[in-house]
N, C-alpha and C positions, 0 to 999 in steps of 0.2 A: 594680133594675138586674140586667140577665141577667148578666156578667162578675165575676169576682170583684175583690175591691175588699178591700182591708188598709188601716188608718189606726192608724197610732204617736200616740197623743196624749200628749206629756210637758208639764208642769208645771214650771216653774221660777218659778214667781211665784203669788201666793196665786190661791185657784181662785174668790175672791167675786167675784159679777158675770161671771165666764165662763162659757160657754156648755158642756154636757155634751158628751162625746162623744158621743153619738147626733146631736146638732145638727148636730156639723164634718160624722160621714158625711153627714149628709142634704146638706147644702150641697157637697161634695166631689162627690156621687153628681149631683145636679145640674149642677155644671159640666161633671164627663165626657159628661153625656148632651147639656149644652147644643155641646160643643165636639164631637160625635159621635166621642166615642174609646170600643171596642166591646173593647178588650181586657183583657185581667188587668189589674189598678194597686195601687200602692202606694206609699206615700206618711208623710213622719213632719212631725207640727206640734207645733212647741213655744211654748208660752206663755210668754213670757219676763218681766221687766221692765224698769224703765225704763233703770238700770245698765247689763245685759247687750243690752239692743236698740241703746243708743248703742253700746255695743262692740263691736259685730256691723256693723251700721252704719259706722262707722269702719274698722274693719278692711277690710273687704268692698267698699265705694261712696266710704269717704273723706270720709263727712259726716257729722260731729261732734255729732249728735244722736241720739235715738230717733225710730226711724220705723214707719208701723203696720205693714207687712206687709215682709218678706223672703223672695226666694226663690233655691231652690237648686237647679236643675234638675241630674240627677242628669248624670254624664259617664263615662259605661262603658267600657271599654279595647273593640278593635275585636273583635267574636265573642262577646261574654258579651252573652247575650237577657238580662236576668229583668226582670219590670214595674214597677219601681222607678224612677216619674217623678223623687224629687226630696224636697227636704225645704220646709216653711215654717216660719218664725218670726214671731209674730206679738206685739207687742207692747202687753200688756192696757190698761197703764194711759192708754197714746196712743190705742190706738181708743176706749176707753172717753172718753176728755178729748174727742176729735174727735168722737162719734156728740152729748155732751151741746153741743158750740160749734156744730153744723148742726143741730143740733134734729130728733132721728132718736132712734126706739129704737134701743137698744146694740144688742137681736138682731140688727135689720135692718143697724148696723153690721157687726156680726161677720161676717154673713154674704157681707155686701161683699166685705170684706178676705175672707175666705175664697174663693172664688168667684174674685178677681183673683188672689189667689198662686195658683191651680190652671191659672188660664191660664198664667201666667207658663210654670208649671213646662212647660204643652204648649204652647211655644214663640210663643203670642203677646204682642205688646211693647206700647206706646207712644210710644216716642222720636220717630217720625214721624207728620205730620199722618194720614195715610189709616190709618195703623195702629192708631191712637190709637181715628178713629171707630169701624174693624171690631171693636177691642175691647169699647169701650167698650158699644154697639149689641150683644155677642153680651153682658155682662156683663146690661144692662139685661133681654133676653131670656130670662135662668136668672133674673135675681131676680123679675123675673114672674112666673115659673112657680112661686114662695114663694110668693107673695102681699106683694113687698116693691117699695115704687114705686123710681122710676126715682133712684137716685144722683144722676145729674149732672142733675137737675131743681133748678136754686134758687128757690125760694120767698118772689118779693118781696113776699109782701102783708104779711110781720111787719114 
């Protein structure tokens, strides 16, 4: 990636089975390119657990579980530039539980959930039908470019 690009990776939950930081850049570095954002970025992911992802969650959305990914798209007062999308929380022991219940390497999970909170943070959503596909469809399109199949592909032959 020609733009410079900053990633905060913090820790709050043991780091076994999580992915290095070199992983998140490469998968961060991807979504910017797949969402053609060409500017500076920066960005903080914290790996949390299941305690703290339900409390965040709650706090935040008002639903009284852990959830895999959160995001916190940053909200700057009106005149302050600096490249600072947003922050993600993403919660290990759920995506970990969820890659092993669809039957998916964990990486290729991570990188999901990765990938989806970075849209998140550049403003694309899901709540509506057409929004959902354009995400989902640009989502499929950076994991390709990993070499990771398509997500929302289910796999009835098991």
């Amino acid at each position: 990636m020609s733009t410079p690009l900053t990633i905060n990776v913090g820790y709050a939950a043991s780091r076994k089975g999580v992915p290095t930081s070199a992983s998140f850049h490469q998968w961060v570095e991807a979504a910017l390119r797949g969402a053609k954002r060409r500017k500076a970025t920066e960005l903080s992911i914290r790996i949390v657990d299941t305690k703290e992802g339900r409390q965040l969650n709650h706090d935040y959305r008002g639903k009284d579980y852990a959830t895999n990914v959160l995001s916190f798209p940053v909200e700057l007062p009106p005149g302050v530039k600096l490249p600072l999308i947003g922050d993600l929380v993403i919660c290990a022991p759920v995506v970990t539980r969820e890659a092993a219940e669809q039957d998916k390497p964990a990486r290729h999970h991570w990188a999901h959930m990765t990938v989806h909170g970075v849209l998140h943070l550049l403003g694309y959503d899901h709540i509506e039908d057409a929004e959902a596909e354009e995400m989902e469809a640009l989502e499929t399109r950076i994991l390709a470019g990993l070499g990771i199949d398509d997500p929302y592909t289910i796999d009835d032959a098991g």
